[in-house]
C-alpha positions as CSV (number, residue, x, y, z in Angstrom):
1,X,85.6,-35.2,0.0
2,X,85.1,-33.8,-3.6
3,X,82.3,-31.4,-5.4
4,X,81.4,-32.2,-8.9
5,X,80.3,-28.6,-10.0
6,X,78.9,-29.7,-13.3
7,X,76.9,-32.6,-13.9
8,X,74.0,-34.2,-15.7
9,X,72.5,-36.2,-14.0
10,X,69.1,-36.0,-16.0
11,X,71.2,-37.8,-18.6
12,X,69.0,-40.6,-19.6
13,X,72.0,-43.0,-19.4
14,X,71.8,-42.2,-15.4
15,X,67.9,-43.9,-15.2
16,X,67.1,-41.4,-12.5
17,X,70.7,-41.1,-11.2
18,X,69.8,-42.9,-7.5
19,X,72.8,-45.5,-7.6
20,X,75.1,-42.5,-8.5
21,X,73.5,-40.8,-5.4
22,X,73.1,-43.3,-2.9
23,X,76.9,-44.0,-3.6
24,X,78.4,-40.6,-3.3
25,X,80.0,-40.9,0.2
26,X,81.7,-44.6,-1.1
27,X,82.9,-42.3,-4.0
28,X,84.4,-39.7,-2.1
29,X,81.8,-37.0,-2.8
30,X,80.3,-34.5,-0.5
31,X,77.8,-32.6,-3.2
32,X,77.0,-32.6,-6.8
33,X,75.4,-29.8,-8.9
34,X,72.9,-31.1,-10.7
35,X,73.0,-28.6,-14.3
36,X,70.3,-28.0,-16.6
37,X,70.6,-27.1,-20.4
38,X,66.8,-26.3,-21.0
39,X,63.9,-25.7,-19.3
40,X,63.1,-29.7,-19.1
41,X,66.7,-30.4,-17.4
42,X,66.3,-27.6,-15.4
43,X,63.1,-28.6,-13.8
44,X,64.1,-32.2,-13.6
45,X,67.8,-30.8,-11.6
46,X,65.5,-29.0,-9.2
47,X,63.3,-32.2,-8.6
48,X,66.3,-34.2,-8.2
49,X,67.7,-31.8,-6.0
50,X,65.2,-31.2,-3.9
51,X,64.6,-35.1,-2.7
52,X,68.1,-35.3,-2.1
53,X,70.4,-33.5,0.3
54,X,73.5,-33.6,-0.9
55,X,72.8,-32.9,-4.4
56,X,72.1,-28.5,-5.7
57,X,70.8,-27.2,-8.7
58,X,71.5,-24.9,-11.4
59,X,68.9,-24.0,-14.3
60,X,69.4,-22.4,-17.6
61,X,69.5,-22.6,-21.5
62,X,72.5,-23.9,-23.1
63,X,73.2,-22.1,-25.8
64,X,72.6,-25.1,-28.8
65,X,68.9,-25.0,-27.0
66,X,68.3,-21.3,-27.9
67,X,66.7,-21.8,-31.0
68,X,64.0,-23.9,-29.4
69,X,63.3,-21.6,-26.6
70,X,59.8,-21.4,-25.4
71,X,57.8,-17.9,-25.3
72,X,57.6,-17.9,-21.5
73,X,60.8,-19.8,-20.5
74,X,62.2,-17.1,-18.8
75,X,59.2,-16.9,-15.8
76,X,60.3,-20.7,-15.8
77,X,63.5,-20.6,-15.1
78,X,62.9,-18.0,-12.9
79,X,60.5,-19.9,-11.1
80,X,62.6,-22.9,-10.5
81,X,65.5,-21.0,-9.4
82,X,63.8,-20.2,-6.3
83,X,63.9,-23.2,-4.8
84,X,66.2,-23.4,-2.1
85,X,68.6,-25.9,-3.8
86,X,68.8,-24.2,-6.8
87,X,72.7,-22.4,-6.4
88,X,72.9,-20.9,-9.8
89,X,71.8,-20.0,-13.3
90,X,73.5,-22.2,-16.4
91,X,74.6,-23.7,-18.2
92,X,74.4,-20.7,-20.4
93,X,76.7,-18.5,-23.0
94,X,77.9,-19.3,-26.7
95,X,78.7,-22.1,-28.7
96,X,80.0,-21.5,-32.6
97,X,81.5,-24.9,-32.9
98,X,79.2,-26.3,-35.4
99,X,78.8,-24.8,-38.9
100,X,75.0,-24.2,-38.7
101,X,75.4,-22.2,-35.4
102,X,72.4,-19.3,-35.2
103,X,74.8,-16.9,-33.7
104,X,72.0,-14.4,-33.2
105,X,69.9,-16.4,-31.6
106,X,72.7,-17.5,-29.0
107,X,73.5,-14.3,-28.1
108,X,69.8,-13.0,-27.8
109,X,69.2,-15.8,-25.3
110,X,72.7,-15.1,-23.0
111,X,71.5,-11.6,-22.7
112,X,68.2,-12.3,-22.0
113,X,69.3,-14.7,-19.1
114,X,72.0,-12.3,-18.4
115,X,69.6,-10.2,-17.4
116,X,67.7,-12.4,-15.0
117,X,71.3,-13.8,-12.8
118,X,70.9,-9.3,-12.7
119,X,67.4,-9.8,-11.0
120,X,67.8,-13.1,-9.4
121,X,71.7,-12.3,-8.0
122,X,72.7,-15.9,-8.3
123,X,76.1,-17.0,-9.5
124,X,76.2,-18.3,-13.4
125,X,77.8,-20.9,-14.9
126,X,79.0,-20.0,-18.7
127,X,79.7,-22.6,-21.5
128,X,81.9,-20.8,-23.8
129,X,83.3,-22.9,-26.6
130,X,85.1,-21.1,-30.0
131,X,83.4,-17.6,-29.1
132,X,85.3,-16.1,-26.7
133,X,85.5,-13.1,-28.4
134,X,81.7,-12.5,-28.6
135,X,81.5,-13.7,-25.1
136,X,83.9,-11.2,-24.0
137,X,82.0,-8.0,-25.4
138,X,79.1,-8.9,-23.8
139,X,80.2,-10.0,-20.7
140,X,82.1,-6.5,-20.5
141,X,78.9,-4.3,-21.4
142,X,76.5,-6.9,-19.1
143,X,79.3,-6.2,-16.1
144,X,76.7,-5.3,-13.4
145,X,74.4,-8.5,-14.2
146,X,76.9,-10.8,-12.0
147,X,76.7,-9.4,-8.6
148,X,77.4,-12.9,-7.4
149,X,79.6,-14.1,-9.4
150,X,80.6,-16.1,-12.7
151,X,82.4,-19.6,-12.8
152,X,83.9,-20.9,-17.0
153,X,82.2,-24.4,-16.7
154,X,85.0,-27.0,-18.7
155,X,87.2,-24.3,-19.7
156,X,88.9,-25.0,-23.2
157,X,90.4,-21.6,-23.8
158,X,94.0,-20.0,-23.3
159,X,96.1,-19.2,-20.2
160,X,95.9,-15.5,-20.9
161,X,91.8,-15.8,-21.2
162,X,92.0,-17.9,-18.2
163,X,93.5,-15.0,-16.2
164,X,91.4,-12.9,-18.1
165,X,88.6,-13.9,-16.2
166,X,89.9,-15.0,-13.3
167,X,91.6,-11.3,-12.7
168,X,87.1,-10.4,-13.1
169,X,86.5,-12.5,-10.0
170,X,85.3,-15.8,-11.9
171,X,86.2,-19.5,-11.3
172,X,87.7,-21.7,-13.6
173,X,86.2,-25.0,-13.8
174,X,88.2,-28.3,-15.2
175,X,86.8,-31.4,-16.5
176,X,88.0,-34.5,-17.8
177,X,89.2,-33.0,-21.0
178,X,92.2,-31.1,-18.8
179,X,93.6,-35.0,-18.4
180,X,93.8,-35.6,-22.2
181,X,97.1,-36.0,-23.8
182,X,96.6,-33.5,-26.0
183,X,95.2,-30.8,-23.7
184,X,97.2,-27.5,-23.0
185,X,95.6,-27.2,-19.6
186,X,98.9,-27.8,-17.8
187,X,100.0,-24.1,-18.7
188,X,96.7,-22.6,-18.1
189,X,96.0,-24.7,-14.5
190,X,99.9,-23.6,-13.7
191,X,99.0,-19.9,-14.9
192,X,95.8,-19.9,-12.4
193,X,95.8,-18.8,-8.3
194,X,94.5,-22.0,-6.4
195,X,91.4,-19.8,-5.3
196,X,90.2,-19.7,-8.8
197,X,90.2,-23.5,-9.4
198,X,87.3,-25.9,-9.6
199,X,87.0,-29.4,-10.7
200,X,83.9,-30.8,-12.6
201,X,83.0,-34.1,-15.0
202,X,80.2,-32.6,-17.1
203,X,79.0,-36.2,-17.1
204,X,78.0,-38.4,-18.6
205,X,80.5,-36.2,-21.6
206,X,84.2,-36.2,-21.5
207,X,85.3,-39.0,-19.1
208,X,88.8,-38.5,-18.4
209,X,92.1,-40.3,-18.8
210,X,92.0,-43.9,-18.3
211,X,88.3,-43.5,-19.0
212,X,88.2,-41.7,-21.9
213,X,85.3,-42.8,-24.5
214,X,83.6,-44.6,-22.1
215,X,80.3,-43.0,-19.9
216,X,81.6,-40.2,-17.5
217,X,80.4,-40.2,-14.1
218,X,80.9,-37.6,-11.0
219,X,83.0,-40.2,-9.1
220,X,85.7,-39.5,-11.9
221,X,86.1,-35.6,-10.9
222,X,89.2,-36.7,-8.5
223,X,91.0,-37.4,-12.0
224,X,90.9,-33.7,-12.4
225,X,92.1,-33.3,-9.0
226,X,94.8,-35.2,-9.1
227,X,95.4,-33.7,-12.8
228,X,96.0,-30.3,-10.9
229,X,97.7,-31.5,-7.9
230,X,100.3,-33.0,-10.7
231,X,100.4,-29.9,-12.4
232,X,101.0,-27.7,-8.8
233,X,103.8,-30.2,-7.4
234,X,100.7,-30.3,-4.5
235,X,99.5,-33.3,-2.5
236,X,96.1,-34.4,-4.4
237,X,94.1,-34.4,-0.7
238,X,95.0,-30.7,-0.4
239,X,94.4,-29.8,-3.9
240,X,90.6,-31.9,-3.4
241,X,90.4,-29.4,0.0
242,X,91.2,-26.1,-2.3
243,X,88.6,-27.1,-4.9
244,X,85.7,-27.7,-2.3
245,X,85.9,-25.0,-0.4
246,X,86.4,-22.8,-3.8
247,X,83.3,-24.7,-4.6
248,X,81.5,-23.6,-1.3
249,X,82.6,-20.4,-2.1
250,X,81.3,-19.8,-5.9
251,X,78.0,-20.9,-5.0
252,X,77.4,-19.9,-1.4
253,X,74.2,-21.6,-1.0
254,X,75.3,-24.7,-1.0
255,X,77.0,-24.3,2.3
């Protein structure tokens, strides 16, 4: 049985996301994580989360929401990552993909919640996307604010960052993107110790080869699987083992 480690399923294209749920053992999956990327995703992953058991949390501010941040969303967050099903804080980090990017206001907002995964000592899931650099200087003078750990959510970057941060004690997460014929994933999954690995759809974004352009959903994560097992000359049903019980052990309460 597979984990999706990263999905959306406030997405209004899911209405709710019950068929997806109610179907997850006919799909082949044992848990989702429910992500949010603001403080309304957040809340609504916890709710979801909470009425159903195979399904966990994580709650943060991406970093294209940090300009609209409310005054008090930290005590939020906070707030709604005690619940029991919440296993993490993210999707946070930095984004400078876009041209209008307020890069200080990203990286005001990842240090800010950087400080809270300090207080809260929950894992966090990092969305880094053309700012590695950045992300690397703050990660390296925030290195005590991840006592439990880090996991690079649809990883886009090179084999030697890959190791970079795997050699820090992070996971490395793979969406659909890793099955594009374009992608250099090959080199970076082949670079990468199996204990580091983690699969992922970021649905309803990024469906993966044959999919691709069409509406992603967490049944498609096995396309990563099966991308790595390719990719580690492994059988896929050992790869899908690797990746669940990496996931079991990047976000512990979820066991």
């Amino acid at each position: 049985m597979l984990i999706d480690t990263h999905a959306h399923l406030t997405d209004p294209i899911f209405g709710g996301a019950q068929d997806i749920i109610d179907n997850m053992a006919a799909d082949g999956l044992e848990r989702i994580v429910a992500v949010g990327y603001n403080e309304f995703s957040s809340a609504y992953s916890v709710k979801i989360a909470e009425a159903n058991d195979k399904i966990y949390a994580a709650v943060g501010v991406h970093p294209s929401d940090a300009t609209s941040v409310g005054q008090g969303y930290l005590g939020t967050l906070a707030e709604l990552a005690g619940s029991e099903k919440c296993v993490a804080v993210g999707e946070i980090g930095l984004d400078y993909h876009y041209d209008d990017t307020d890069k200080c206001a990203q990286r005001r907002v990842l240090h800010e919640q950087l400080e809270m995964v300090r207080t809260l000592r929950l894992p966090a899931i990092f969305h880094v996307r053309e700012a590695y650099g950045d992300f690397y200087d703050i990660i390296r003078s925030h290195a005590d604010c991840l006592p439990a750990g880090a996991v690079m959510h649809c990883f886009s970057g090179s084999k030697e960052t890959a190791l970079q941060y795997a050699a820090m004690g992070f996971y490395i997460s793979f969406s659909g993107s890793c099955t594009f014929k374009n992608s250099k994933a090959d080199e970076v999954i082949a670079a990468l110790p199996l204990d580091r690995l983690l699969v992922e759809t970021d649905c309803p974004y990024l469906a993966p080869t044959p999919y691709r352009g069409q509406t992603n959903y967490p049944k498609y994560v096995r396309c990563q699987a099966e991308k790595i097992a390719q990719v580690k000359n492994m059988p896929v049903e050992e790869i899908i083992e690797i990746t669940k019980q990496n996931a079991y052990a990047a976000f512990p309460k979820m066991r």
